[in-house]
Every structure is written in C-alpha cells, then in structure tokens.
N, C-alpha and C positions, 0 to 999 in steps of 0.2 A: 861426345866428340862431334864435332858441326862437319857438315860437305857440303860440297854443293848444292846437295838435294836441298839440305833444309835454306840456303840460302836464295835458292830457287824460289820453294814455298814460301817463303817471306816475302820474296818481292812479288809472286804474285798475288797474294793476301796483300799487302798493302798498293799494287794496283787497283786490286779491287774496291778498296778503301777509297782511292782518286775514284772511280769511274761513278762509285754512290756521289760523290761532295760533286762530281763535275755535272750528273744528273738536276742537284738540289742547285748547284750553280745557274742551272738552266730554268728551271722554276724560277726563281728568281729576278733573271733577267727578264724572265716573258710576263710574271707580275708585274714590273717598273715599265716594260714597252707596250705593251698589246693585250695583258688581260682585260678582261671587263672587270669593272666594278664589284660585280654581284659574285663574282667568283671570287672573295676575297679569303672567306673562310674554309673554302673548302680547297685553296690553295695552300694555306697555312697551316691546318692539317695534314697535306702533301709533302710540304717543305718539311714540317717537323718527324716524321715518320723517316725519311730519307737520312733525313739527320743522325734519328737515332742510331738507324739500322748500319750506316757508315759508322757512329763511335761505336755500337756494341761489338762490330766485326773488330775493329781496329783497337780495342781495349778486352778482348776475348783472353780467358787462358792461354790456350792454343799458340797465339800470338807472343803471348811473353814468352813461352816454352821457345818459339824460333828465334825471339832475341839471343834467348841465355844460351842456345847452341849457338850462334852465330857471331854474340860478343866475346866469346869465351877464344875464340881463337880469330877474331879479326884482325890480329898480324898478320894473319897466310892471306888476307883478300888486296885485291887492288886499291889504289888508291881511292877511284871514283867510290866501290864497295864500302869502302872502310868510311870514306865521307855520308854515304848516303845511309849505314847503320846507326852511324853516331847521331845525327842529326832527325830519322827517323825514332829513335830511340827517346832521342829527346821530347818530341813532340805525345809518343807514346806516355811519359811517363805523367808528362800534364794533364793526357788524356785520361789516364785509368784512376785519376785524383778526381773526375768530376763524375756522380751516377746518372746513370742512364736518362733518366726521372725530370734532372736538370736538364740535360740536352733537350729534351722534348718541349719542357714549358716555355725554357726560351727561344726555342725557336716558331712555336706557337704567339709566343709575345710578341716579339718579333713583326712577326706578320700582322698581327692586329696594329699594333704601332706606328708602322707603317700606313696600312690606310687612315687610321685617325691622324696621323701629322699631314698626311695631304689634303683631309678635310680642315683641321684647324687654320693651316696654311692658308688655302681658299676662304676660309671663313672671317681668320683675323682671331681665333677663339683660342686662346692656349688655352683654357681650362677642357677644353673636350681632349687634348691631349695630357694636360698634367697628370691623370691616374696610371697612364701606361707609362711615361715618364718615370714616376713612383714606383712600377710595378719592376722596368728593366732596370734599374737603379739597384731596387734590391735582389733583384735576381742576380747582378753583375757584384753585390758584396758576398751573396753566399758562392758563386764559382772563382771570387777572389781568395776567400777562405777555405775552397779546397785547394784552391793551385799550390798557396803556399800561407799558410796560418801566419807565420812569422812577419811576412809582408806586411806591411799597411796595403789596404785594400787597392789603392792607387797605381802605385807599385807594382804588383800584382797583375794587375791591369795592363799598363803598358808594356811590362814584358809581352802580350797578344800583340804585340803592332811595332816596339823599339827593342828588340834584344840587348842588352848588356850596355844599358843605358839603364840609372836612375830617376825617381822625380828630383832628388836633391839635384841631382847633375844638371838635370832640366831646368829646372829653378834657376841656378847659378847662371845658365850658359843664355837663357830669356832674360834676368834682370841684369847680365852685359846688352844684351839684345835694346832693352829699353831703355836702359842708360844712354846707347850712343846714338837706336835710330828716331827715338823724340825730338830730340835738338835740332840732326839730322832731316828730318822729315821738317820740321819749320824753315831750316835755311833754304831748303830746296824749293820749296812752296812759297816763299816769298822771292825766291831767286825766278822762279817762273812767272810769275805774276807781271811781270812788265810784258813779256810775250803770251797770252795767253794763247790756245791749241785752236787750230779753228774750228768753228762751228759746224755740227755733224748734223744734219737734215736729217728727217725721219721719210720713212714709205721706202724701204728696202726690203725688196720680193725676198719671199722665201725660200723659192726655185732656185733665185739666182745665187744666194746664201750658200743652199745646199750644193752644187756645182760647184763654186768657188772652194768651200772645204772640204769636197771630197779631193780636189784637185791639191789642195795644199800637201794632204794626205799622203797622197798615192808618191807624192814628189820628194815627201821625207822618206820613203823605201817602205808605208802599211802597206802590204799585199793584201789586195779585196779580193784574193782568190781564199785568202785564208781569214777574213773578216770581213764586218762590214760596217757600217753606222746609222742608226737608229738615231730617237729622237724620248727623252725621257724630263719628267722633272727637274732632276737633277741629275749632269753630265757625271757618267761614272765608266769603267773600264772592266770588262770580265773577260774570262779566256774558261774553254772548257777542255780543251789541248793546243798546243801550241801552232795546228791546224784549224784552230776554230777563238780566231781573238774579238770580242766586241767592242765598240766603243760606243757612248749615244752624247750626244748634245741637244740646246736649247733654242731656237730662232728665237727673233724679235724684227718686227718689222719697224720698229725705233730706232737702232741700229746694228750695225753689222759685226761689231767685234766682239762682244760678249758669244756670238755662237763659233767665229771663227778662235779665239784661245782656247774656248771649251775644247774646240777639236783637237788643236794644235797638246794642250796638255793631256788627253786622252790618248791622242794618239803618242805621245813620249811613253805614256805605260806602255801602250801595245807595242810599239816597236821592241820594248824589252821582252815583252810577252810570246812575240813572234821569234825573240832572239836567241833563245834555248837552243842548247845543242838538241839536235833531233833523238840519240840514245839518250838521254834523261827523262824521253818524256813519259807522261803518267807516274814519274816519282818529285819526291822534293827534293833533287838537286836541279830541277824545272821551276826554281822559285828564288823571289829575292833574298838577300837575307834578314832586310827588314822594310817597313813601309817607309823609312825615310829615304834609303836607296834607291826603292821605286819611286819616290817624289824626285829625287832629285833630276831623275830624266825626264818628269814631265817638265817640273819646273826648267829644267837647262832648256829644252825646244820653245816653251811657252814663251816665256821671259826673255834669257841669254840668246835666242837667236829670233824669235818670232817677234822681241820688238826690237830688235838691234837695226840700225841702219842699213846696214849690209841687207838685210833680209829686203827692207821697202825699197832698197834701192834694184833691185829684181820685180819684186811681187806689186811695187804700185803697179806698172803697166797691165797686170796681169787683174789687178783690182778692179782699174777703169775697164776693161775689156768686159769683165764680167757685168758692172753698174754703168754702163755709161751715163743714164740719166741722175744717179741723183752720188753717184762721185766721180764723173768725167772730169771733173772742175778741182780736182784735187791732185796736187805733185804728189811727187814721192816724200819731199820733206814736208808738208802737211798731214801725211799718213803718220809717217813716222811720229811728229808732234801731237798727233790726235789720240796714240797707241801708248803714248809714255806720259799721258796727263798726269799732273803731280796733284792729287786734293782729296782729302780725305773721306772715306764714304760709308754707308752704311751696310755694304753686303761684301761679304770676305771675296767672293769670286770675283768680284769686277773692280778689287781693289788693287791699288798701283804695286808697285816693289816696293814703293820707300814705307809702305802703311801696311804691307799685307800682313808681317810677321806680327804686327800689335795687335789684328782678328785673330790672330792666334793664340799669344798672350792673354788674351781676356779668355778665352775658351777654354784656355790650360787652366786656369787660376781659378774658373769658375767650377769648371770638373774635380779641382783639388779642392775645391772646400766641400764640394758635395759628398765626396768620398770619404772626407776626415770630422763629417759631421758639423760642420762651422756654417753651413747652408741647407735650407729646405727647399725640397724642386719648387715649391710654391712661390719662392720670392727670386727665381731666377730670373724672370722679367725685368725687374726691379733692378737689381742688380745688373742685369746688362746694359741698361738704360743708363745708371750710373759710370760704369767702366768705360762704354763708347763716348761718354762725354769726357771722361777724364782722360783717356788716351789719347784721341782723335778729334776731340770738341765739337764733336756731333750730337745734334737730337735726333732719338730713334722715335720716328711719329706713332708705329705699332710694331705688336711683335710678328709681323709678317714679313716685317720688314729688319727683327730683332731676333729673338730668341726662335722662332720659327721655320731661319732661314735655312739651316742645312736638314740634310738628312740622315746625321750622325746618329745622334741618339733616338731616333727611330728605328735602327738598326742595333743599338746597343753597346753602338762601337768606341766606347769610353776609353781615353787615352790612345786618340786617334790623331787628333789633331796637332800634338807634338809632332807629330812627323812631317808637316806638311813646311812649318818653319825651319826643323834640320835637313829637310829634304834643301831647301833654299841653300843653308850652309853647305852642304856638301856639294851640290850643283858648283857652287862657285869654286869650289878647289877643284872638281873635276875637269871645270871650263878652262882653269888655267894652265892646266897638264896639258890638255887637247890643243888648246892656243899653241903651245909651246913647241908640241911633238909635230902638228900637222904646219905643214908650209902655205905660206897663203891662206890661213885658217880664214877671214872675212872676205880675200878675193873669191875664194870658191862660194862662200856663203851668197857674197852679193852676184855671181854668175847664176845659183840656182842649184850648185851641184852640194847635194848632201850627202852623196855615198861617202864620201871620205870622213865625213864626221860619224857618220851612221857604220861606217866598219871598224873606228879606232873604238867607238862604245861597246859595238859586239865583241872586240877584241877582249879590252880590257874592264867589261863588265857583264857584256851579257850573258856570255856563251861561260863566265866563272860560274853562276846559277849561285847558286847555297852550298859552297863547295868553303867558303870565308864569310868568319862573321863580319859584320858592318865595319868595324874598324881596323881587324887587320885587312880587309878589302881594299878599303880608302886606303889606308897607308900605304899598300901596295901600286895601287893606282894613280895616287897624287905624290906620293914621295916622302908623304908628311902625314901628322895626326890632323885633320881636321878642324878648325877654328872657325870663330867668328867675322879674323880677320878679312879673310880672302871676300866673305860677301861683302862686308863694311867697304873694301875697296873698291869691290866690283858698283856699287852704287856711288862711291864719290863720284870714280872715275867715266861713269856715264852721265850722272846728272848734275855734278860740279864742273867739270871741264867747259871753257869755254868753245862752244858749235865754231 
C-alpha cells in the first residue's frame, strides 16, 4: 500500500538523481568555457563517474520498489504527482534498459570526442576525429538496442530528443519541407537580388559586441541575477536549477550579428529555463517536453522577433549607440536588410530562414543512413559535400567548414538535429496564437516592450513544464495540430510581400 512516506522517498531519491546530472551538467559547462586543455582526461573521468553514480542511484532496486508503491495507487495523488510519476517512471524505465558499464564508456567517449572535434576543427583534419566518430556511433547502436530492440536504431534514438514523433513522420513532414522551401528559397533569392543588403564593414570590438548582447538580453526578461553568459566554441544553453541558467556565445570582430542571434537564440532557451514554476524545481516537470519545444522558443526570439522589423525599428538606435564607428552609417531599414540576407551558405548557424531547414535535412538524412547501415562515418565528408551542392549549390571548400562544423556528434547527440527544423514549425503556430491573443503584438515589439510576449509564453508554455506531451501541448496552445503550413506562410508573408 503507497503513503506518503514512500512518495516522499521517491521524490527525494530522484532529487537526488537531479542534483548528480546538475553536478555533471556543471563539469560540462566548465569543460566548453574555462577548462584548460590538459585537463581534458581527467575531466572525462569526472563526468563519467557522476554519470554513472546518477544512473545507478536512479536505475537502483530500491527505486522501482518506490515506483510500484506509488503507481499502484496514483489515483489518490494530485495532479502535479500523478504527472510527475508517470513521466519519471517513464524515463526510469529507459534508464534501467541501459547497464551501468554503457553509461560510463559513453560518457568517457564523450569527453574525449569532444576535445578531438575541437582539434580536428582547428586543424581542418577529420580523420583525427573519425575514430571517435566510429566509436560514439556504435556506442549509440548498442544503447539504441537496449532502449528498445524493436526499433530501428534511429528511431530509438530520436525518442532522446522528439518524443512521440517518428523517423517516418520526420521523413514525410522534411520531404513536404524540401518540396516547397527549394523553389521557395530560389524565388526569394532572386526576388532579392535586384536590392542587394548593404555591405557590413569588418573591425567590430568585442566589448562593444558583448555590451550590446548582454543588453539585448536582460530586455527580453534573462535575469543575470539568475544567469549569466560566457563565451564557447559553440553557442549552447545549460541550467543547473532554474536559479542557475547559462547561456555562452561566439564574437567575431568581422561582424556583429552572428554573436548577437547566438545570444538572442540562447537566450529563448533560457528564458524557458528560467520560466519553470518554482515548486517543480529539481524534478522533471522543470523540463521541456521535447527539444523541439525548447527550439521553438529559441527559434521564435531569434528569428520571428530578432529579425522582424519591429524589432530594428527599436534596437537600430540602440545599435548605432553601441558602434558608432563602424555602424553609425546604418538606418534601421539597412539592419533590418543586412539581418534577413536571403543566399545560401555554408554553416547551418549563420544560415538565413529560407535555407536553414535544408542544414537540417541534410543532417537528418545523413544520420539516417548512418544508422541504417547505407553510410560509413568515413565517407561522411563526401557525402556532405555532395548534398550542400545539391540542396543549396554550394561548394563546401573543407570540412571545417563542412562536416566539422557542429558539435553534435562530438557529444553523441544523434537525432538531434530534427528538432531544430520542427522547432521552426512549431514557432510559427505558436507565433500566430500570440499575434492573435496579444493586442498590438509588433507595436509593443517595435517599442521595446517584451514582457507581454514573455508572460503569454510563461503562461501558456513555460510554467506547463512536462506536465503535456509536445503535441497535446501544441494543440493546446495553438488550437490546432501543428503543420508545415503556418512556417511556409510565415516565410512568404515576410520575404514575398512587397516592403
């Protein structure tokens, strides 16, 4: 018979579970920000120890014994309870399908992976990384084959990052995706070409960079009482309670916008991250319900408001104030034209809206043949080379610039990257709820004032946590399932329309 006691013991054992993964979370961050070099292995021993010692607490006897008292009569708990067993339970049971043995190697992997992609990267060398490549590959077929045998390995897979989402589905809903935005992407591209964006001057301090986006920051509602921002290889977002959110970006003293979206989409996590109700926290109703949900609010700030007109028609003045010297000379309708360059390119993060989703497409398609055995890591070079020519009719000059560029699969994180295109999709149904519900949705944007966009998202996403999965969420939220449509419009209606 369950009480409260053991529902007590449960959530503290699985606190305790959070506070190991938010320890290894913080290793992690401080590996990618501020460790030295030389300390590379003996952090990756660190991480994977942490690792374990979180799954073997959280996959223990002990642990199921407080499930089966506690599901057994989880009619009598509250709703929040009943949401946060079922969902704990869930993740439990994926957990207790992988041994101990595997947690460790890959998180061991992991770590070494990581420092050899950051040398190959510097180097230009994908063969110093192709073996770990090779190594988390197979690492990630055999914890595909504990999660669920039945699965194709892929499958498998993306359940870590899209819940209750297929690859077939993925498939389907990416070749509507390239169907309509290929075409799409050349009328726009030749629709721009008579006005080309003006030309952006290089020698843009880094001071002034960083200034300029912590300010952007602090004015979408990030609290730097409760976070702050770093500076990494690659722009990523961690929280280690909903009092402690990070975000890091990238300068370039070339130009200025590639470190201000990094921020601008970082910080759309973290506002989510920050946006937790305060009693969830240290459990999983403190969490999305998938990574495409958390994209979708990076992508809404990055995109749907950081290049929206409304936005430069505020934030120029605020631009020149920061550069006077080398963008004093620039209106607000030159930012804005400079921010929504239509031309195809070779690095997924600095690519436009009309292109981004086909960096995607090729990543999804290349991971799906990896997985299904139709590609060896060896000729992923190759093949990417081929694909950005055939999507985007681009030559990738090296893989530093190619296969290189992210730091997914350095971290293992296969069937990651689907999310970052349905995050797209759901932004844009989300964007046209919000349009609709809040009044003056672009006056307020083009005054400066975000709280009212930033309290209708806490309303009706952040503060839900992992209480719905991704699509009765959406449904909830937008009124509707989900589609292709609502982005397909949301790009005519910005880049066909005549100015």
């Amino acid at each position: 018979m369950t009480s409260a006691n053991s529902l007590d013991q449960l959530k503290a054992r699985l606190r305790d579970v959070h506070h190991l993964r938010a320890a290894e979370a913080l290793l992690s961050w401080d590996q990618e920000v501020y460790m030295p070099p030389k300390g590379a292995a003996a952090r990756g021993a660190q991480i994977a120890a942490l690792s374990a010692q979180a799954h073997t607490l959280f996959t223990a006897p002990e642990t199921g014994a407080l499930f089966d008292s506690c599901l057994s009569e989880q009619d009598r708990c509250t709703p929040d309870d009943r949401a946060l067993l079922q969902e704990a339970f869930y993740e439990y049971n994926r957990a207790v399908r992988i041994p101990e043995s595997l947690v460790r190697e890959f998180a061991e992997a992991q770590s070494a992976a990581y420092h050899a992609w950051l040398e190959a990267r510097k180097q230009d060398n994908f063969p110093l990384f192709l073996p770990h490549l090779e190594k988390l590959i197979a690492l990630s077929k055999k914890q595909a084959a504990c999660l669920n045998p039945e699965l194709p390995p892929y499958d498998a897979l993306l359940e870590n990052y899209e819940r209750g989402i297929s690859v077939d589905e993925v498939d389907s809903i990416f070749s509507l995706l390239e169907k309509e935005q290929t075409p799409l992407l050349q009328e726009i591209t030749e629709m721009k070409a008579s006005a080309p964006p003006p030309v952006i001057p290089e020698g843009w301090e880094i001071e002034a960079q960083r200034r300029f986006t912590e300010q952007i920051l602090a004015d979408m509602g990030f609290d730097f009482e409760a976070g702050r921002q770093d500076v990494s290889a690659h722009p990523f977002t961690t929280n280690f309670s909903i009092g402690d959110v990070r975000v890091t970006t990238r300068y370039s003293e070339k130009e200025p916008f590639s470190a201000l979206f990094s921020s601008i989409h970082e910080g759309g996590h973290a506002l989510y991250e920050q946006g937790f109700q305060e009693k969830d926290e240290g459990t999983l109703l403190a969490a999305a319900p998938s990574l495409g949900i958390h994209e979708s609010q990076s992508r809404l700030w990055e995109n749907m408001i950081g290049r929206s007109r409304a936005f430069w028609s505020h934030y120029g003045a605020v631009f020149r104030a920061h550069f006077p010297d080398r963008g004093g000379h620039l209106s607000d309708e030159d930012l804005y034209r400079a921010v929504n360059r239509v031309s195809p390119s070779l690095i997924r993060v600095d690519a436009d809206e009309c292109s981004y989703n086909l960096h995607v497409i090729i990543r999804f398609q290349i991971e799906k043949a990896l997985f299904n055995g139709d590609l060896e890591a060896k000729d992923v070079p190759a093949v990417w080379r081929e694909k950005m020519t055939d999507f985007l009719g681009v030559t990738v000059p090296d893989d530093r610039q190619g296969c290189l560029q992210d730091i997914h699969w350095s971290h293992g994180a296969f069937g990651y990257f689907p999310t970052y295109a349905l995050g797209n999709l759901y932004a844009a149904c989300i964007l046209e709820k919000a349009e609709s519900e809040i009044e003056g949705f672009y006056e307020k944007i083009a005054s400066g004032q975000f709280q009212p966009l930033l309290h209708w998202l806490r309303t009706h996403v952040h503060e839900k946590g992992r209480r719905a999965l991704t699509l009765p969420l959406l449904t909830e939220v937008c009124g509707k399932t989900p589609e292709p449509d609502s982005f397909l419009r949301y790009l005519k209606n910005k880049y066909l329309a005549a100015d």
